[in-house]
C-alpha positions in Angstrom: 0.0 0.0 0.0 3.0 2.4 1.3 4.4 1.6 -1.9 1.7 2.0 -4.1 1.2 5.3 -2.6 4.7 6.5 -3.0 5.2 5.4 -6.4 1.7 8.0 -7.8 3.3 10.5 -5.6 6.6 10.2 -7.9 4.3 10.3 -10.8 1.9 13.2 -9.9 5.3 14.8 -9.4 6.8 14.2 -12.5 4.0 14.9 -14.6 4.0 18.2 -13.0 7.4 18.9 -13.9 6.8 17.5 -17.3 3.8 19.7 -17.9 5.4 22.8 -16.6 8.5 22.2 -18.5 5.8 22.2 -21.7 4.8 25.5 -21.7 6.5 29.1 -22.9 8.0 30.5 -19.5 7.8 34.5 -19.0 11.2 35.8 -17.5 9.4 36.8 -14.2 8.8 32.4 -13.6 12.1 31.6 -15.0 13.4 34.2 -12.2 11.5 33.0 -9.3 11.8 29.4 -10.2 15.6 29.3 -10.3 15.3 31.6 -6.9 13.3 29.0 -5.7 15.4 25.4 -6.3 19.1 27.1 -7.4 21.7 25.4 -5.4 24.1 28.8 -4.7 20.9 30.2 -3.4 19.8 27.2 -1.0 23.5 27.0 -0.1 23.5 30.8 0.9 20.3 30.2 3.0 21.8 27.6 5.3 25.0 29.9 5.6 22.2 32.5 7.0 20.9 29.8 8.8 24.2 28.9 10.8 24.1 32.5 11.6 21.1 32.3 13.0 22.6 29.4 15.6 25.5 31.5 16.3 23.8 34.1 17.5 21.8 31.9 19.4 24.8 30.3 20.9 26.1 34.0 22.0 23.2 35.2 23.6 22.9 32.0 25.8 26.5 32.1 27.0 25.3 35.1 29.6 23.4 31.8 31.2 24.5 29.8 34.4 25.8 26.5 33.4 25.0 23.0 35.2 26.9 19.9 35.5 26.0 16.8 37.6 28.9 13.8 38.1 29.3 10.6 40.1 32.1 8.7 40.4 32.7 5.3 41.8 36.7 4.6 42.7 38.3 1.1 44.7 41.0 1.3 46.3 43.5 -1.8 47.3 46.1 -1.7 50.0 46.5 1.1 52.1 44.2 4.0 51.8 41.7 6.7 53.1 39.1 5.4 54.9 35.7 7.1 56.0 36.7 8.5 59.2 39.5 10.0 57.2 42.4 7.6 59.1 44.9 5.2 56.4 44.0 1.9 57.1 45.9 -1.4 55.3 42.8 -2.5 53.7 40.6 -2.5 50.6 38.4 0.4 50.3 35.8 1.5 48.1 34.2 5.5 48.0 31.0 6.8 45.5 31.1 10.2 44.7 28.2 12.2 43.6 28.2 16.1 42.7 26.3 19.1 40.9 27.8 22.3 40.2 27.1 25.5 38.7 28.9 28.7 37.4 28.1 32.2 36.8 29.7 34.6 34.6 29.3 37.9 36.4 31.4 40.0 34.0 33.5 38.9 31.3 35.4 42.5 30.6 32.3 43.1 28.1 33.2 40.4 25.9 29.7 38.4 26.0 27.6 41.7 24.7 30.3 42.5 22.5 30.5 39.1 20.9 26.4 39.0 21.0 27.1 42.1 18.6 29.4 40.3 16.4 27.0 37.5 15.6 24.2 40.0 15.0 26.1 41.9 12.2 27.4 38.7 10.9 23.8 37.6 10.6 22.9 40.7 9.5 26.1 40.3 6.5 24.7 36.5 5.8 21.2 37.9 5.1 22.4 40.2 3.0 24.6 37.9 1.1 22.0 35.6 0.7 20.1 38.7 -0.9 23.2 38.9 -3.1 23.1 35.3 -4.6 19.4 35.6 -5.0 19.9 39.2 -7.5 23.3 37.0 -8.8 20.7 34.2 -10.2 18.1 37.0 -11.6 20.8 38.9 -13.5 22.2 35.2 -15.1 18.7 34.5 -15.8 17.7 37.3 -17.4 21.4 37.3 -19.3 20.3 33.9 -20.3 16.7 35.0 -21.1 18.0 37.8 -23.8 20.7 35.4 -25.2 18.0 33.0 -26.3 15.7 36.3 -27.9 19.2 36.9 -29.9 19.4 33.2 -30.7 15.5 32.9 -31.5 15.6 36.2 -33.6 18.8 34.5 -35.9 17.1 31.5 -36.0 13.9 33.4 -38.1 16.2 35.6 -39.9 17.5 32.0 -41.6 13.9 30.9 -41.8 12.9 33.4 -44.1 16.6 33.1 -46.2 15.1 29.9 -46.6 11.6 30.6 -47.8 13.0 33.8 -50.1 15.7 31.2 -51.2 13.0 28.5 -51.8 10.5 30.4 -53.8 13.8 31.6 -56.0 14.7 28.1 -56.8 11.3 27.5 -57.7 10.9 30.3 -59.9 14.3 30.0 -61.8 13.8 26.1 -62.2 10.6 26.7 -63.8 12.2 29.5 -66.5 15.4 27.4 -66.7 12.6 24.3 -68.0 10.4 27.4 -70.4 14.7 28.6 -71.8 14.4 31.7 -69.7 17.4 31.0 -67.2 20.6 29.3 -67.5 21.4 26.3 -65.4 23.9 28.1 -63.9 21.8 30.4 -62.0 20.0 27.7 -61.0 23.0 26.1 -59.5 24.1 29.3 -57.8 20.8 29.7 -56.2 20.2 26.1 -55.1 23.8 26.7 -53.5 22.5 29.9 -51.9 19.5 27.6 -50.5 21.9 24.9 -49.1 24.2 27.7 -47.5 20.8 29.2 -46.2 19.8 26.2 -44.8 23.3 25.2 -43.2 23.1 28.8 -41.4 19.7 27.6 -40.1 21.0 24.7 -39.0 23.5 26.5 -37.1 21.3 29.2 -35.6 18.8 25.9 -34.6 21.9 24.7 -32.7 22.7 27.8 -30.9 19.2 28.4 -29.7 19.1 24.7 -28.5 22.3 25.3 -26.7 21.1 28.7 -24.8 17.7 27.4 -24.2 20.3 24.6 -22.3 22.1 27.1 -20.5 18.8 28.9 -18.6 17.3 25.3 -18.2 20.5 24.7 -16.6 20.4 27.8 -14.0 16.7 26.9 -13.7 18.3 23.5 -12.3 15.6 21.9 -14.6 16.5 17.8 -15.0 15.9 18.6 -19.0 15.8 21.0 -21.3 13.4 19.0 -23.9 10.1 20.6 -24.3 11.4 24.0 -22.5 10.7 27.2 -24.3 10.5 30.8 -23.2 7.7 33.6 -23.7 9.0 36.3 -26.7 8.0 39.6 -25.8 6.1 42.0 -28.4 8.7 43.9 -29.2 6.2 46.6 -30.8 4.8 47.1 -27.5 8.4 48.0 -26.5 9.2 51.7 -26.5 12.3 53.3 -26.7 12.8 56.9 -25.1 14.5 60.1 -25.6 18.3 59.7 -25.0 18.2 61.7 -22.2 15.4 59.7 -20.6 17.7 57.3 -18.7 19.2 58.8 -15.5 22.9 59.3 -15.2 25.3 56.9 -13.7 25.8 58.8 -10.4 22.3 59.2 -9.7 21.3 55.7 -10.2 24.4 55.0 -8.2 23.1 57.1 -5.4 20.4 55.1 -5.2 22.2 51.6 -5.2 24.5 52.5 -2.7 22.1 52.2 -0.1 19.9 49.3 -1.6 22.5 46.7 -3.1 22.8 43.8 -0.5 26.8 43.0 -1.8 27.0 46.6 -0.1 24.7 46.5 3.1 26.9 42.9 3.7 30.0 44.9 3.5 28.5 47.3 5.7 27.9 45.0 8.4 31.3 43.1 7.9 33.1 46.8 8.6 30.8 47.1 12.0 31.8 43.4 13.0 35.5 44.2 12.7 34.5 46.9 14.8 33.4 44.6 17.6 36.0 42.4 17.4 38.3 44.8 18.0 36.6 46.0 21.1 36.4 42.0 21.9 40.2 42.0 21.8 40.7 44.6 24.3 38.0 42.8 26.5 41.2 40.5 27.5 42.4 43.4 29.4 40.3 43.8 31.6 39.9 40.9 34.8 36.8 38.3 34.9 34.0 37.3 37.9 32.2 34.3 37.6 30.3 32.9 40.8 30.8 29.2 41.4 28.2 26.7 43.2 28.0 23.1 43.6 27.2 20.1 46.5 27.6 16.6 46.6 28.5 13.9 49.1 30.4 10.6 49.6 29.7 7.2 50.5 32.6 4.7 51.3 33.1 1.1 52.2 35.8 -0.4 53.8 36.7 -4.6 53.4 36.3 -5.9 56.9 34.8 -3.1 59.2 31.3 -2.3 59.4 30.4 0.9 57.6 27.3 3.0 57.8 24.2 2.6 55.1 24.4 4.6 52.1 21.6 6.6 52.6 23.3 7.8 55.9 26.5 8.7 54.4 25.0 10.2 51.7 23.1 12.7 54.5 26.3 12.6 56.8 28.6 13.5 54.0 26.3 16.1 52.4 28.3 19.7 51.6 27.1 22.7 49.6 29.9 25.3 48.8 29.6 29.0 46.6 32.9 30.8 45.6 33.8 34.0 43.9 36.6 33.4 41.4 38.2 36.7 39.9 41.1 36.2 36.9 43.1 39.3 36.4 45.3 39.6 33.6 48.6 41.1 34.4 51.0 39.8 31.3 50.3 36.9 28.6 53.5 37.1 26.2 52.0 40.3 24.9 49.3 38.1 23.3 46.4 40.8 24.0 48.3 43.6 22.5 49.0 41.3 19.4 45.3 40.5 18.9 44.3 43.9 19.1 46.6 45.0 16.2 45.2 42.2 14.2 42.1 42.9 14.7 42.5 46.6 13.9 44.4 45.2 10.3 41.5 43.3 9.5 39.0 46.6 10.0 41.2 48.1 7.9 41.3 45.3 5.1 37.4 45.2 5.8 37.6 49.2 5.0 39.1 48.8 1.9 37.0 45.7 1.1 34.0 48.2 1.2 35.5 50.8 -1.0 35.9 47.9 -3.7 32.6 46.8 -3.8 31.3 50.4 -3.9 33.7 51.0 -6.8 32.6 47.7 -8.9 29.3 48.5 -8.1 29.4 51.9 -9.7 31.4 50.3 -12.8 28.7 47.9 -13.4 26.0 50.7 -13.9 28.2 52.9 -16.3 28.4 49.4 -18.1 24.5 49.6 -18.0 24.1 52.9 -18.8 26.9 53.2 -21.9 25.2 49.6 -22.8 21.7 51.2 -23.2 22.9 54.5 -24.9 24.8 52.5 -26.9 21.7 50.1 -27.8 19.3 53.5 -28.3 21.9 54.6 -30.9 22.3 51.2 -32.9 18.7 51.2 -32.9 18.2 54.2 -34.3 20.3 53.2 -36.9 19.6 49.9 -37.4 16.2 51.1 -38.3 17.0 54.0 -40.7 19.4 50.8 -42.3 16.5 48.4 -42.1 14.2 50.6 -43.6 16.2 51.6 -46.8 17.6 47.8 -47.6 14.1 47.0 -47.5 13.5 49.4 -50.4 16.3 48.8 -51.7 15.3 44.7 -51.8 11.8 46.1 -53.3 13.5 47.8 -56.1 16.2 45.1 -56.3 13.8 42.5 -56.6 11.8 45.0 -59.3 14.8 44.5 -61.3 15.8 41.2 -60.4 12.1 39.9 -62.6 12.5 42.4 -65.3 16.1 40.7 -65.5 17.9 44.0 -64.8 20.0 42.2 -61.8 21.8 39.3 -61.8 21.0 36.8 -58.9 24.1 37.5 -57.1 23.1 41.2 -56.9 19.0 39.9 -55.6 20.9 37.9 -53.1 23.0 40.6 -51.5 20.0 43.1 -51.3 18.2 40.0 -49.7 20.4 39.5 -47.4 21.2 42.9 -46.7 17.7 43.6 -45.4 17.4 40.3 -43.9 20.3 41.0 -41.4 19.2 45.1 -40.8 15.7 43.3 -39.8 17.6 41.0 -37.0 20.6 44.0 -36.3 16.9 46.1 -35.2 15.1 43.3 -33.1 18.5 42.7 -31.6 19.1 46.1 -30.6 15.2 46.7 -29.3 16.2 43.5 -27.2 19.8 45.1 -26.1 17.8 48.2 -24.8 15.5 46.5 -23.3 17.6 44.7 -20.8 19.6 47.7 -20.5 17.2 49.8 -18.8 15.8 46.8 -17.3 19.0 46.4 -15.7 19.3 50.1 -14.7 16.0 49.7 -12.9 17.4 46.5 -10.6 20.0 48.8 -9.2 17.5 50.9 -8.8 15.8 48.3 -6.7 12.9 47.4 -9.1 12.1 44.2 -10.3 14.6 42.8 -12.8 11.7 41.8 -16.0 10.6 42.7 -19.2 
């Protein structure tokens, strides 16, 4: 039964991965499904989570401790007996005793280390932050590369159908005497080159469409497809619509989690320093315990156990105070280590700050320069098509050889693809500017 019920489980499970993998995915699912099941991602959560132990492990070190032990010893020959005299004879003693101790101050270095596990927590939960964006640019990196791949991949499709009709058409005036046989020839080669740069374009769309299944964490990519946006319902603004590196990067600075982790690395070397020169200063703990003793002795009579154990009952409490006065320097020594490692940490900052600030001019030159090759792919695409109209004109009143029809064809084939490809470039652009921004990375 167990079995029967785990194996339709398995299937229902399957068959839901199998149908979801059957369907065009939008950016925004590919995105949350890879947030969802990546392994950097799930790996960065249980880093968090460790944090979140630490911490717990800090806090409850202000707490008494408690111990209980027993013992149970034989002795053989001369030795202790329970009226505390040496006596030549085999003895026996059980032992039992619970104990306690206080830290009453530490030199600061419990709420100073409680600190240090909060900002590390705080720098885990940021990281984690980190991986998640990390996954949602690759995505969407992948995402576009497929749009590129898809967008080639229809560019050949119609070489092959313009190609095709042309073959056609000259086979049937080559079999009337209107065409030779060697322009059939050349444009049955032009179809097979066509063809072969399909083939190739069909291969590198297979191959991307691998790649985002891959960061999806998908057990296949067969039957995985993604969503192509309208790309007349995207608009592309003025030039000086987008804002300028230093204001977007005002606005990352204080949003970016690979920053805010930084942040909170910088405060915990902080800490640690003023943990380090906790060492200087002398410890109090309070110390409490009782127990008692019951012993035997081999040829004397010795009271029962229970009345040894209420004969030999103590209780004690104890102050113990540890005050440093000279450990090889070893104090000192810490302290200037930590202090290097805040200023490492310092530094570490600035870098972040400063790749973070690259990586939005990157954006922000990437979408001017996408606006502009727009711009121009479409005055380009726009006169090769008229110049394929009048080409083609030509071309039937046999005016143009087929070498000069196939040029103009492909000409305005590749300005048609060189236009979609820059609309997409854009697009993810300003997308991207947005994330630092701290909007949604989609399109």
């Amino acid at each position: 039964m167990y079995r029967m019920i785990f194996t339709l489980s398995f299937l229902m499970a399957a068959l839901a991965v199998s149908a979801q993998q059957h369907r065009a995915w939008t950016l925004r699912e590919c995105i949350d499904y890879a947030l969802a099941n990546n392994i950097t991602v799930k790996q960065q959560d249980v880093a968090r989570r460790q944090g979140e132990v630490e911490l717990s492990t800090a806090r409850n070190s202000r707490l008494p401790n408690l111990s209980a032990s027993a013992s149970q010893n034989w002795s053989f020959g001369r030795g202790l007996t329970s009226e505390n005299t040496y006596s030549n004879q085999n003895t026996g003693s059980t032992s039992f005793s619970l104990g306690t101790s206080v830290p009453l101050f530490t030199g600061f270095r419990i709420p100073r280390t409680i600190e240090l596990n909060k900002l590390n927590l705080e720098a885990a939960t940021a990281d984690l932050a980190k991986a998640r964006d990390d996954v949602s640019v690759q995505v969407a990196q992948a995402y576009v590369q497929i749009l590129y791949n898809l967008e080639l991949r229809d560019v050949a499709i119609r070489q092959i159908g313009i190609d095709s009709m042309h073959v056609a058409r000259l086979a049937e005036m080559y079999r009337t005497g209107k065409a030779s046989g060697v322009e059939v020839a050349q444009q049955e080669a032009t179809l097979a080159q066509s063809r072969l740069t399909y083939t190739q374009a069909d291969n590198d769309c297979r191959l991307s469409l691998l790649t985002l299944a891959q960061l999806l964490e998908l057990p296949s990519p067969e039957g995985f497809a993604i969503v192509r946006p309208d790309t007349a319902a995207i608009t592309v603004g003025e030039a000086g619509g987008l804002p300028l590196p230093d204001d977007v990067y005002a606005e990352a600075v204080a949003l970016k989690p690979e920053v805010k982790a930084e942040v909170y690395r910088l405060k915990g070397t902080e800490a640690s320093v003023r943990i380090a020169k906790s060492a200087l200063w002398p410890t109090l703990s309070l110390t409490a315990g009782l127990g008692s003793n019951y012993y035997t002795t081999s040829g004397m009579n010795t009271a029962s156990f229970g009345r040894q154990m209420r004969n030999n009952f103590s209780q004690y409490v104890g102050l113990s105070l540890n005050i440093p006065i000279f450990n090889r320097f070893e104090t000192r020594n810490n302290i200037r280590a930590a202090r290097l490692n805040q200023e490492a940490q310092t530094l570490q900052l600035d870098n972040v700050k400063k790749a973070l600030y690259k990586e939005i001019q990157q954006a922000y030159y990437n979408a001017v320069a996408a606006r502009a090759q727009y711009e121009s792919s479409g005055e380009a695409a726009r006169s090769n098509k008229a110049a394929f109209d009048l080409m083609t004109a030509k071309y039937e009143y046999g005016k143009a050889n087929i070498t000069e029809f196939n040029e103009a064809k492909n000409n305005w084939l590749k300005s048609e693809s060189d236009l979609v490809r820059a609309k997409y470039e854009y697009m993810y652009s300003t997308s991207l500017i947005d994330f630092y921004r701290g909007k949604q990375l989609d399109f």
